[in-house]
C-alpha positions as CSV (number, residue, x, y, z in Angstrom):
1,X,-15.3,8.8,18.7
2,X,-13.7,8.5,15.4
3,X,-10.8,6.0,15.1
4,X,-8.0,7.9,13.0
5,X,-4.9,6.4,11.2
6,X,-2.2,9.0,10.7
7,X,-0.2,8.5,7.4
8,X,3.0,10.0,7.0
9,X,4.8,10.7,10.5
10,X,7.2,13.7,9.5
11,X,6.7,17.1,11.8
12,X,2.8,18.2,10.7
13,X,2.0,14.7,11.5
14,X,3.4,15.8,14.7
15,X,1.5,19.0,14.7
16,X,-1.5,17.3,14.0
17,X,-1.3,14.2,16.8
18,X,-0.6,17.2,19.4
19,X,-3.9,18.4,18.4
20,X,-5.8,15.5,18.8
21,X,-4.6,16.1,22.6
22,X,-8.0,18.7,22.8
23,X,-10.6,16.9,21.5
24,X,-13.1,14.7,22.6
25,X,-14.3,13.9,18.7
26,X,-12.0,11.2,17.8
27,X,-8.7,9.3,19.2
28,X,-5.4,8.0,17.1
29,X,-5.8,5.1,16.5
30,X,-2.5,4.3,14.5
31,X,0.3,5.7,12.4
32,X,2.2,3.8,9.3
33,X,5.8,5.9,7.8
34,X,8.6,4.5,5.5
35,X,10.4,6.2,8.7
36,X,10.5,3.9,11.8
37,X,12.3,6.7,14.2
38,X,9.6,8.9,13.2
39,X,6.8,5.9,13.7
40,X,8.7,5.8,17.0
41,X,8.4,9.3,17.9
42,X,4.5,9.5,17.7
43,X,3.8,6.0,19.2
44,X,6.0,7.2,22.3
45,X,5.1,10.8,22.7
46,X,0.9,10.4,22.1
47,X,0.6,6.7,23.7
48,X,-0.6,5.4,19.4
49,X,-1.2,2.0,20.7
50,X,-0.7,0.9,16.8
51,X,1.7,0.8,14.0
52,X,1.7,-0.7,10.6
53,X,4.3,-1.6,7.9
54,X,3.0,-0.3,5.7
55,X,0.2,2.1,4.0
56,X,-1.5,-0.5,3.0
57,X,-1.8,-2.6,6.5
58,X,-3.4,0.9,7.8
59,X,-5.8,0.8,5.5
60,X,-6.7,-2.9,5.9
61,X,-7.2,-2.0,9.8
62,X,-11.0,-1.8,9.9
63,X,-10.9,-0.2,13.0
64,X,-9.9,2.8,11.4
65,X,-12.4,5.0,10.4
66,X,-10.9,8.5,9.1
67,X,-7.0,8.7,8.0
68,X,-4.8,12.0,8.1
69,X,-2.2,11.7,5.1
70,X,1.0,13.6,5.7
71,X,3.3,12.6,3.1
72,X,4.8,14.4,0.4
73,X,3.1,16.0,-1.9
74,X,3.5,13.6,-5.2
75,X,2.3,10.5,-3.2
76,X,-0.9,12.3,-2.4
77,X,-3.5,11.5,-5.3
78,X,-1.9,7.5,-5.0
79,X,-2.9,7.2,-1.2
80,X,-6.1,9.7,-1.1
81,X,-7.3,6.9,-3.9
82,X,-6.3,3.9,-1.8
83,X,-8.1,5.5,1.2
84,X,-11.5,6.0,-0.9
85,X,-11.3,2.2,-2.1
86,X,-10.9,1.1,1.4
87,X,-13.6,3.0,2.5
88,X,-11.8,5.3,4.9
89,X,-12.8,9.5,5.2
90,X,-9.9,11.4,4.3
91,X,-8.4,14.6,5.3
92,X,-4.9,15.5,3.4
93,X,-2.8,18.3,3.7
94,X,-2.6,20.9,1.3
95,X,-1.8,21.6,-1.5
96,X,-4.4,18.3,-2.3
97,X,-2.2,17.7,-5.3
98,X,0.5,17.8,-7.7
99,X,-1.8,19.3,-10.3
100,X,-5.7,20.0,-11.2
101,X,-6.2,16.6,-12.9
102,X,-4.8,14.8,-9.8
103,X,-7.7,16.9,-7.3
104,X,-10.1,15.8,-10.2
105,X,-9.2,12.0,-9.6
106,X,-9.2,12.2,-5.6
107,X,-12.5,14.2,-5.8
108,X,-14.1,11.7,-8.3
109,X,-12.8,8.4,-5.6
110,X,-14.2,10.3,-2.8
111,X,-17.5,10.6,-4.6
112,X,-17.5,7.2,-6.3
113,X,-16.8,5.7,-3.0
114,X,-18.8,7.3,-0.8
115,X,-16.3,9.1,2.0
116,X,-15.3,12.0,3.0
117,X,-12.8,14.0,1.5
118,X,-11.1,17.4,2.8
119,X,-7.9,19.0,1.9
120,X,-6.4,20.4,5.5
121,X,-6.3,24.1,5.0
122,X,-6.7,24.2,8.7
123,X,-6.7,28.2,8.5
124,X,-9.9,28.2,7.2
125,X,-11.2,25.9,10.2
126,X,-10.4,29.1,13.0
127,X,-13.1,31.6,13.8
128,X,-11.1,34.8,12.9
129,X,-12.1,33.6,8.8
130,X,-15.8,34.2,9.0
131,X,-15.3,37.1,11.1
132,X,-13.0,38.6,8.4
133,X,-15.6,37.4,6.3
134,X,-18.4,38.8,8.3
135,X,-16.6,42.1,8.4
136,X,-16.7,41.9,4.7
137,X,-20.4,41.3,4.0
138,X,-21.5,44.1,6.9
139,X,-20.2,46.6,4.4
140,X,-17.5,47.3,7.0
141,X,-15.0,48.7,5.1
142,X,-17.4,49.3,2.3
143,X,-16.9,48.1,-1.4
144,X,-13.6,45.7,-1.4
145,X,-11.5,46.4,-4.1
146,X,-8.0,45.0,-3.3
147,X,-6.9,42.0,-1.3
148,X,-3.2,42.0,-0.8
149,X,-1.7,37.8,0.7
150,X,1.8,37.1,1.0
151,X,4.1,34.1,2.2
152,X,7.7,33.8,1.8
153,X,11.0,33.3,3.4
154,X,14.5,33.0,2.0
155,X,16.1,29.7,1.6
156,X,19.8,29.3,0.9
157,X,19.7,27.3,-2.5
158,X,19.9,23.5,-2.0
159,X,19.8,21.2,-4.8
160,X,18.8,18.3,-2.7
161,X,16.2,19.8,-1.2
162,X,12.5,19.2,-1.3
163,X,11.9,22.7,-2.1
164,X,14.3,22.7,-5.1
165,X,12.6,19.4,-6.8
166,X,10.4,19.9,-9.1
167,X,9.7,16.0,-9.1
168,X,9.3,16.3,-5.1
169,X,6.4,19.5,-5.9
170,X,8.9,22.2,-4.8
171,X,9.0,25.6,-5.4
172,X,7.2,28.2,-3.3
173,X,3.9,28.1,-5.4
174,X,2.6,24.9,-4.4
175,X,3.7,25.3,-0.8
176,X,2.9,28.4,0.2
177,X,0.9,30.1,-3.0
178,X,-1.5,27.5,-1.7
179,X,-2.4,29.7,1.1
180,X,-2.4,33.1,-0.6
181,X,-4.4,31.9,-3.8
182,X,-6.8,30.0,-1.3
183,X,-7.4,33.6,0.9
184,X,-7.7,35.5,-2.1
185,X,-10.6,33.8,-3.3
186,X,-12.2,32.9,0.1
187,X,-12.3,37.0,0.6
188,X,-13.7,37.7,-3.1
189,X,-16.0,35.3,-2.5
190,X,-17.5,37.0,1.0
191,X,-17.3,40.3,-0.9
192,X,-20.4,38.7,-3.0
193,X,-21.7,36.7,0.3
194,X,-20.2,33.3,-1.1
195,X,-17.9,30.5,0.1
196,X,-14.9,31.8,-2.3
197,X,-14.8,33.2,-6.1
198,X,-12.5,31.8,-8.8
199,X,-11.0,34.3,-11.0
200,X,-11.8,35.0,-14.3
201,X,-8.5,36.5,-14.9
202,X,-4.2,35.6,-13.8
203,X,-1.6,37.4,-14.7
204,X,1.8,35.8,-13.3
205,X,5.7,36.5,-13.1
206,X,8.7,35.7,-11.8
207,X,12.0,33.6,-11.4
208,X,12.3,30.2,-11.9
209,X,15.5,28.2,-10.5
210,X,18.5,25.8,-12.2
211,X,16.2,22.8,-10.9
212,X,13.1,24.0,-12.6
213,X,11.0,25.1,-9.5
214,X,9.6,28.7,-9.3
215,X,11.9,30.5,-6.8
216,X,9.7,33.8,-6.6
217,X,6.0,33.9,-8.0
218,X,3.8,36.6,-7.5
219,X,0.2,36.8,-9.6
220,X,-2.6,39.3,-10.2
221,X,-6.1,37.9,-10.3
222,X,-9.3,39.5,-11.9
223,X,-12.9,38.4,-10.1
224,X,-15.9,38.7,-11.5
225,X,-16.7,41.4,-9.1
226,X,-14.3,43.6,-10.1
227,X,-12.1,42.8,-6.8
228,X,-8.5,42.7,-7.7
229,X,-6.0,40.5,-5.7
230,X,-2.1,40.5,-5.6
231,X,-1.1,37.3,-4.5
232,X,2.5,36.5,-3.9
233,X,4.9,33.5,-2.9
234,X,8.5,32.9,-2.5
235,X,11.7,30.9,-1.3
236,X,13.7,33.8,-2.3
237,X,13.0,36.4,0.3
238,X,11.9,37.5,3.1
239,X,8.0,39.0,2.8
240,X,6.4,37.7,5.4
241,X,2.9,36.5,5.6
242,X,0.8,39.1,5.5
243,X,-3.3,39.3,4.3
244,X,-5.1,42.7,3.8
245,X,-8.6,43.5,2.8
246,X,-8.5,47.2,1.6
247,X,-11.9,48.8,0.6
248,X,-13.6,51.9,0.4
249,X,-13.8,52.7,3.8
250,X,-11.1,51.6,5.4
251,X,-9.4,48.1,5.5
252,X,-9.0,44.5,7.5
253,X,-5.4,43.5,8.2
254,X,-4.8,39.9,9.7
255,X,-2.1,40.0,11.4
256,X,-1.7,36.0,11.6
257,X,-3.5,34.4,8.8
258,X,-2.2,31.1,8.7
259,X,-1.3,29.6,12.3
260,X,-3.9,31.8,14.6
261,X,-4.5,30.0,18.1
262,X,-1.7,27.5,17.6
263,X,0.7,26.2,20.2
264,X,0.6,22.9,18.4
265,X,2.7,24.5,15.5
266,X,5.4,25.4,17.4
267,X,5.6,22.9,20.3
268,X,8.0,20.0,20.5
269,X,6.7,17.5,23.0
270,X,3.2,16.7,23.7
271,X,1.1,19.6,24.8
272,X,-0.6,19.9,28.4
273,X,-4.7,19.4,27.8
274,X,-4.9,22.9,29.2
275,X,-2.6,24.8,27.5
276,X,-3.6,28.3,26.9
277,X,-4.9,29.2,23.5
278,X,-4.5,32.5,22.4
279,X,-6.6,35.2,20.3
280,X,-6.4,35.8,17.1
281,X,-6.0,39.7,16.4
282,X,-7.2,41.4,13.7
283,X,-6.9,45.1,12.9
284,X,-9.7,47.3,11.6
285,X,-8.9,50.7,10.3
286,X,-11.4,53.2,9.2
287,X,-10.5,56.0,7.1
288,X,-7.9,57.6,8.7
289,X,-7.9,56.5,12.2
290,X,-6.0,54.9,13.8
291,X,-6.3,51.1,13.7
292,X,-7.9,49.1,16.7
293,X,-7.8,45.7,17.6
294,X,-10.8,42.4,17.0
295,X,-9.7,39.7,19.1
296,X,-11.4,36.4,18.3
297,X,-10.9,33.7,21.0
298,X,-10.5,29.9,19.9
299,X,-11.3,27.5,22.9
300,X,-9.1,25.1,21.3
301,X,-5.7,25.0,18.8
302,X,-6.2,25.5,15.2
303,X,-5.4,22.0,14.8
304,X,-8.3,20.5,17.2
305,X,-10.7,22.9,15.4
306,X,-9.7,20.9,12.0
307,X,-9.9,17.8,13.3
308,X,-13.5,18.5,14.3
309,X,-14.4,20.2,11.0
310,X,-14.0,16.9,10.0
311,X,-15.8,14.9,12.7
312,X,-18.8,17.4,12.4
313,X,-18.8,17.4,8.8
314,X,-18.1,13.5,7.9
315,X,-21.5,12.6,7.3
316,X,-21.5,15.4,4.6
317,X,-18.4,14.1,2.6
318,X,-17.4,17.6,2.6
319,X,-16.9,20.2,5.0
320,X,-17.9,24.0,4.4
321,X,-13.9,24.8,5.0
322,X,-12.5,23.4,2.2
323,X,-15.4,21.9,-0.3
324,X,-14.3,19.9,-3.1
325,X,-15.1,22.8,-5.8
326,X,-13.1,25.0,-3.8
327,X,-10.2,22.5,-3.6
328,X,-10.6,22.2,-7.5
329,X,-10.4,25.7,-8.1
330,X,-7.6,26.4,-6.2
331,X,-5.5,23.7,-7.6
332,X,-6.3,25.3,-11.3
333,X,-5.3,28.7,-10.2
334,X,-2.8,27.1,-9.2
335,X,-1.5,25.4,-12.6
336,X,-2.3,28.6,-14.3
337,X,0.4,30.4,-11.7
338,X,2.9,28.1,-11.8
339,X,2.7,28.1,-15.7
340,X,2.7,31.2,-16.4
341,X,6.3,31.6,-14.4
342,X,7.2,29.1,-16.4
343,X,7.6,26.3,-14.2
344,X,6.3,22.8,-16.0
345,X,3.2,21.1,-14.5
């Protein structure tokens, strides 16, 4: 059973403790936030026998063996350092970073130090990825050529705001381009029966706010293989999230690419041990029929399932869902996005 400390106790800390409720792998240990109500809430709702004062007590705790950090994004490379020099595994949410050179220093303590390091794209962690990816690679829908990812919502324009900081990592790009650029190669990749592709080629627009944070990015990338993706993210509007695969013969729509199989996400107490967990649906369409339906069962939330990608993989230091190389290359395609909308990084 791996002992975890939770750092950072705002609502996917929450997310995440709830899906600890499923698994037999590992048990939270404790939880440390420069919020006590929030410290408060997790201790009381998920029975955390332990809290600290600080960061720093968690990681002195040598009881604790892996630690989830859920802060905000520009305290991420400080803490994911810490971690590594006190000898604790690490998974941290996404985006890993502020910046490429910030995943190159997290990568290198993780490596210099001997743990584990994963960045908690927990999408990848559900089955209905390598059976998009399966898909792929069966010649399904033949020769890919396009893969189309969006995520965006509107967000009435707040100056104090996370999202409209560029010193707090806001913007959509970071947030949610995460996600798309992440799909987009994970899918050019399968195409040539590899874990993802980086492009060899970005071309990116789009509106950048009063506070400096990109408001609407969208970005066309150029693989190797001669797949083109249009990836798009956006505080603006309304687009949805959205992922399609379109090829020769016919194309793969995932109808929920980034919270499949998740009651977790969207629950507000703790969850009952045997809650249902529902299918993930995607849709096949062949030429021109009409579409039908893959359903691809998870026997637990998306959340347990990352947890024990990293419980399976620890002795690794990586884990197939997120490698560091694949971390690394996000985060560039990232910088090259942002910079090219003209947003500094």
């Amino acid at each position: 059973m791996l002992k975890w400390g939770i750092i950072g106790a705002g609502s996917i800390a929450y997310v995440f403790c709830n899906g600890m409720r499923f698994t037999e792998s590992g048990q939270i240990l404790g939880v440390a936030s420069l919020t006590q109500r929030r410290v408060d809430k997790l201790v009381d709702d998920f029975a955390i026998p332990r809290q600290y004062e600080s960061y720093e007590a968690l990681l002195a705790d040598d009881e604790i063996d892996v630690v989830y950090i859920a802060t905000l994004n520009p305290s991420h490379a400080e803490w994911v350092i810490k971690a590594a020099e006190a000898k604790k595994h690490i998974l941290v949410e996404k985006p890993i970073g502020m910046n490429a050179g910030e995943a190159e220093a997290m990568i290198q303590a993780a490596r210099d130090n001997d743990v584990f390091l994963m960045e908690a794209f927990m999408y990848r962690c559900h089955p209905q990825i390598a059976r998009v990816a399966q898909l792929i690679q069966d010649g399904t829908i033949g020769q890919v050529h396009l893969i189309r990812a969006t995520m965006g919502f509107h967000l009435d324009f707040n100056p104090n705001s996370r999202m409209f900081n560029h010193e707090m990592g806001g913007g959509g790009i970071l947030d949610l381009g995460c996600y798309t650029a992440s799909m987009a190669r994970r899918m050019a990749g399968a195409a040539d029966n590899k874990p993802f592709l980086n492009p060899t080629s970005v071309k990116a627009s789009g509106t950048v706010g009063p506070t400096g944070v990109d408001q609407l990015g969208v970005a066309t990338l150029q693989f190797e293989n001669g797949i083109v993706a249009e990836i798009i993210a956006t505080i603006e509007c309304n687009v949805g999230s959205s992922v399609s695969i379109y090829g020769s013969a016919g194309t793969i729509t995932i109808t929920d690419p980034w919270l499949p199989s998740s009651p977790c996400r969207r629950a507000k107490e703790p969850l009952s041990p045997d809650t249902s967990i529902p299918p993930a649906t995607i849709l096949l369409q062949l030429g021109r029929e009409e579409p039908s339906e893959i359903l691809v069962s998870a026997q637990k939330d998306l959340f347990t399932l990352e947890a024990e990608m990293v419980a399976n993989h620890i002795g690794d230091r990586q884990a197939p869902a997120m490698s560091w190389d694949d971390s690394l290359g996000n985060m560039r395609l990232l910088d090259a996005w942002r910079t090219q909308v003209g947003v500094v990084v």
